[in-house]
N, C-alpha and C positions, 0 to 999 in steps of 0.2 A: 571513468577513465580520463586522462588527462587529455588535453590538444597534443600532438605531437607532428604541429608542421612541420617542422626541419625535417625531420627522418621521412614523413612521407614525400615531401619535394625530391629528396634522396634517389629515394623507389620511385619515383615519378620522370626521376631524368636518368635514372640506371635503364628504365624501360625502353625509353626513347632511343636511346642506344647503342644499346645489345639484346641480341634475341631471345636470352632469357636470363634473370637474375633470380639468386639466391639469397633470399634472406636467412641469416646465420643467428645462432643465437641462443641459449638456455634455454630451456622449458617456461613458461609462464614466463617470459619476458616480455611479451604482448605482440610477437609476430601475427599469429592469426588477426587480433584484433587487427592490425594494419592493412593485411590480406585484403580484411571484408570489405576495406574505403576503398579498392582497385574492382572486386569481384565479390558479390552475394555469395552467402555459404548455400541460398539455397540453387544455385546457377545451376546446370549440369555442368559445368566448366571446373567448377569447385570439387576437387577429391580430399578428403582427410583420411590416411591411411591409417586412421588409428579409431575411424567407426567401420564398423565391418560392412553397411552395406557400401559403403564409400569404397571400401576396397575391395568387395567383391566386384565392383564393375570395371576393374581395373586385372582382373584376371586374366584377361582379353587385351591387353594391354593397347597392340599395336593397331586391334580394329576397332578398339574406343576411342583412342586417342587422334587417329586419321582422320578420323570424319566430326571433328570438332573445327570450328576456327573461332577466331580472337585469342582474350586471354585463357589460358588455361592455369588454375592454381594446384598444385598438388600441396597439401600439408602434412609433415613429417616423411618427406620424401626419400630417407633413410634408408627407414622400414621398407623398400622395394629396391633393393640397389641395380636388382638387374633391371632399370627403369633406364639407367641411364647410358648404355648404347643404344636405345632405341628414341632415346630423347635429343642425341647428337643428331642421329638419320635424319627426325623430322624436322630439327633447328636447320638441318643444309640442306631444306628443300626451299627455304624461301631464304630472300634478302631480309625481310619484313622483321623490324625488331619488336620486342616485348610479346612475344608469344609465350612466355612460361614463370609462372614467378614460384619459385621451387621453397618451399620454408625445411631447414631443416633445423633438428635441436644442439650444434656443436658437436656432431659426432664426429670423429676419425676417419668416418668411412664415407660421410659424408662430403667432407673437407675431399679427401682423396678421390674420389669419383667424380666429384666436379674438377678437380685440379686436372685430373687423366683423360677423361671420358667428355669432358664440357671444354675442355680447355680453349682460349680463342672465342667463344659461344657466350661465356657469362658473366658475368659482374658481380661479385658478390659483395651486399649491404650487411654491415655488423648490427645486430640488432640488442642492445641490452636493455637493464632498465630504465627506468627514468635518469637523468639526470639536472642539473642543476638550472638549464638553460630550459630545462620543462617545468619543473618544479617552480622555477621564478615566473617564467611566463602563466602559470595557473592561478598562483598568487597575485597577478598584474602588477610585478616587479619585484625586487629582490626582498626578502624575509627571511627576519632572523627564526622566528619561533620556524617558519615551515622547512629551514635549512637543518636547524637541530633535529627533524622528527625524522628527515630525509637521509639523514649521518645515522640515525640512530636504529632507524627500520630496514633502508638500502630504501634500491631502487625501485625492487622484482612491483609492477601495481599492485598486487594482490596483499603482498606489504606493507606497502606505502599507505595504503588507501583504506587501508583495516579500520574498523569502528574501535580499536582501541591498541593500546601499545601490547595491552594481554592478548588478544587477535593475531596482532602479528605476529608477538611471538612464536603463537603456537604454529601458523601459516608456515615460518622460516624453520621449525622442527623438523615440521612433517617435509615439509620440500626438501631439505636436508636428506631423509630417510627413503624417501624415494630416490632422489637421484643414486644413492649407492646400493639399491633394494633392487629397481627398478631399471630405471636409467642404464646404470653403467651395462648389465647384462645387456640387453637390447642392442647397445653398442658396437657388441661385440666384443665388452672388456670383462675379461677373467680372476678378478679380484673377489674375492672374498669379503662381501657386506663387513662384519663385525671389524675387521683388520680395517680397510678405505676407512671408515667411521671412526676409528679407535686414530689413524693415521694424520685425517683432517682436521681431529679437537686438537692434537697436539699441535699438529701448525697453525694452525692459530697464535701461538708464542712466539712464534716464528715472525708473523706478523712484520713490516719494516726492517728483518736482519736478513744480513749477508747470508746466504744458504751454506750451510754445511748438513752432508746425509749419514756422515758418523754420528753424532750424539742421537739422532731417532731411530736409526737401523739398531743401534744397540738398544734402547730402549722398547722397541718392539721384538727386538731379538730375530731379526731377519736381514738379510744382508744389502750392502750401500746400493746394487743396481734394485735390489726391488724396491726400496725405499724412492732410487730416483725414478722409478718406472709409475711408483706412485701418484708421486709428484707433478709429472708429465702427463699424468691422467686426466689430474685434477685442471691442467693448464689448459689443454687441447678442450678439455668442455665450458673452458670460458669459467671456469668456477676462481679461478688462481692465477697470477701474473708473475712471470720469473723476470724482472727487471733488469736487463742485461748489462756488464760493466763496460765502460769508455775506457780503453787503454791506448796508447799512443807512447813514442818514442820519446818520454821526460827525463829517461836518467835518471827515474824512483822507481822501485818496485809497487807496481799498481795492483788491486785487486780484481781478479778474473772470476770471480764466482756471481749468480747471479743474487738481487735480492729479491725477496719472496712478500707480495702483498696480496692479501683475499681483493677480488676486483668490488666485490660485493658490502662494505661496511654492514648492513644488514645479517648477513650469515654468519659473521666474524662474530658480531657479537651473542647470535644466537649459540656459538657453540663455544664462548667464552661464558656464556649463561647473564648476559648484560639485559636486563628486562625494558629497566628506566633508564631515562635519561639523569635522574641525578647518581643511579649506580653506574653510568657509563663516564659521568665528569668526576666521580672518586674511585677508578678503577686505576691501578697502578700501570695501565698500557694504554691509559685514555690517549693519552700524548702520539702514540703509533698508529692510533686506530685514526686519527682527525689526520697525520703524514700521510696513510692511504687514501681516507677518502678523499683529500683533498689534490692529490697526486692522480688519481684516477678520473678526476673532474676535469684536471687540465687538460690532460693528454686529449680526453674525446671533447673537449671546448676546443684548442688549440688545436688539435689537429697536426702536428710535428710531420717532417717526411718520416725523422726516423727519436727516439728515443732512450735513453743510457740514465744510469746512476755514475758517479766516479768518487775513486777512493784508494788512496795510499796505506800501505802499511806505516807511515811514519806516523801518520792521522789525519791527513787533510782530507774534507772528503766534497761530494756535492749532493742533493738528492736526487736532483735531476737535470740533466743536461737535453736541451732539446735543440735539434737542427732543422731548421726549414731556410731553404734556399739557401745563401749565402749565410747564414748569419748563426752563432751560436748562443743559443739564449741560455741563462744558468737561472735552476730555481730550487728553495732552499724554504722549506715548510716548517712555522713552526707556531706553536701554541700558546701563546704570549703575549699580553698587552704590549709589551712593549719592546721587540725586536732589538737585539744591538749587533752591530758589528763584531763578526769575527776574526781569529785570523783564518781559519780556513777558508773564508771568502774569499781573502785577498791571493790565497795561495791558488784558489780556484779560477780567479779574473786571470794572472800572472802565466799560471800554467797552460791554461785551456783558450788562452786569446778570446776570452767571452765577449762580446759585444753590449752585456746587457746582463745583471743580477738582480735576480728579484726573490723579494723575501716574502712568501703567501703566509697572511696570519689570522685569526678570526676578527680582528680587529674591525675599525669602521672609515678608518680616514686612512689616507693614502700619502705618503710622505719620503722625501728622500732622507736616505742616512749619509751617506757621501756620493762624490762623483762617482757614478756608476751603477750605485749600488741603491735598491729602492725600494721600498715596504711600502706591500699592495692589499688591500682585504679579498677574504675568498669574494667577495659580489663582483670586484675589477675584473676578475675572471669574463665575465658576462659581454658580448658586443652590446655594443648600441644600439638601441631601438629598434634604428633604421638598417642596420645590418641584421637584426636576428631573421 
């Protein structure tokens, strides 16, 4: 398993500050692993409600739980939802923060029960795969060969970390299979395995476009709200990103639909059947799949308040538009030796009063194109040293 300081400093000061935090996150994205550096699995503090005697001791809920103090970890804490008005009770019996660190897998009901029931009481830590700023710090600095296996496998460890790319592959199948087998019922979601499965390969095409729910509700022969219901499924469990449009008062007709990117480069290409890396660099969607991953690297590097794509029916467009604090930053991904100026850049600076254009490329040197406008390698991504 890789270091993953940043995220546990995270968990370590969401603790300090609220009386219980939730870690959010996929299946096998490595929350328990983090779990265990706060609390021993084998503590009595420790529940996994996904080993039975774990959760048989939890039947008893309110006179197990009373006569504990410190931390207490529940993992997959879903799977007991009526856990959580009795979890409110005992979080407003003390001022004392980090009494609870709650792990659940992106569920629905999860999300919703801590929003209702915890609300005001917890902090919740998103918890994905690895990302770029782990992956670099495990290599002791940036690398190209560990960045390609990283774009090619995803994130999930169990992925990443496979004894072979045929490994992985087969890891990102079978996870695949569970989550819509498995997973989604447990949820509490009503889908139908073969249809979600049959749903997901197809978006995968999808991949980097503008969303539209006519051409696949007809193609599975079911109609636009279940297709978007689908879609929504796939979001809410962290599997799928709807990338929401920037519109504002320009006097162009802007595009309001949202764009649709797998958060995961790794499952994307398992269910496009991308085994290798040199079938992933002659795959005719190479170019979209490297706009995600490298688009999903920022966001959780960078940290934005808020995030947007933007895009005119006449054709200007941007990939992404991020705002933190006063300032609007424009960024424009593309796969290229050698980046040139467009014009929908200038339309993009013009229109949206950007402060700052940058063009992310796989490239190595870092270089201005004109005023304004700047070509960065994915590694610039990265703080410095002394920041990470």
């Amino acid at each position: 398993m890789l270091n993953r300081t940043l995220l546990e400093n995270s968990i370590k000061k969401a603790l300090a500050r609220s009386r219980g935090v939730v870690l959010s996150g996929p299946r096998q994205s490595g929350k328990s692993t983090l779990a265990q550096k706060f609390l021993s699995r084998q503590s009595p503090n420790y529940f996994d409600l996904e080993y039975p005697p774990h959760a048989q001791r939890l039947t008893q809920a309110a006179h197990t739980l009373e006569h504990l103090s410190g931390l207490i970890v529940i993992d997959e804490v879903q799977l007991k939802p009526d856990l959580f008005p009795l979890l409110r009770v005992l979080m407003d019996r003390t001022d004392a923060s980090g009494q609870f660190l709650l792990l659940g897998s992106a569920s629905p009901t999860l999300l919703r029960q801590a929003g209702e029931s915890l609300l005001g009481r917890v902090e919740t830590v998103e918890v994905g795969g690895f990302d770029l700023q782990e992956i670099s710090a495990d290599a002791t600095g940036y690398s190209e060969d560990a960045t390609l296996k990283f774009w090619l496998r995803g994130g999930f460890p169990r992925s990443y970390l496979a004894a072979s790319d045929e490994d992985s592959m087969v890891w990102r199948s079978q996870a695949i299979g569970n989550h819509v087998r498995v997973d989604m019922p447990q949820f509490g979601i009503n889908i139908a395995a073969p249809a979600m499965l049959r749903f997901w390969t197809m978006l995968a095409h999808y991949h980097g476009q503008i969303w539209s729910a006519a051409p696949p509700a007809q193609s599975m022969g079911v109609s636009e709200p279940t297709i978007r219901r689908y879609l929504d499924t796939l979001t809410q469990t962290l599997m799928v990103r709807q990338l929401q449009p920037w519109h504002e008062n320009l006097g162009k007709r802007q595009v309001k639909a949202p764009k649709i990117y797998f958060r995961d480069s790794g499952l994307l290409h398992a269910l496009m059947g991308v085994q290798t890396l040199p079938d992933l660099l002659t795959h005719p969607h190479c170019g979209a799949s490297w706009e995600g991953f490298a688009l999903e690297q920022m966001l959780r590097i960078a940290k934005p308040d808020q995030a947007y794509f933007w895009a005119t029916h006449q054709g200007a467009e941007l990939d992404l538009l991020l705002l933190k604090g006063n300032q609007r930053i424009g960024v424009e991904f593309k796969r290229a030796d050698a980046p040139q100026v467009t014009r929908s850049m200038h339309i993009a600076i013009d229109n949206l009063k950007l402060d700052a254009l940058y063009v992310v490329y796989p490239g190595l040197h870092r270089y201005a194109l004109t005023p304004g406008i700047e070509v960065v390698p994915l590694w610039a991504l990265l703080p410095p040293p002394s920041q990470a």
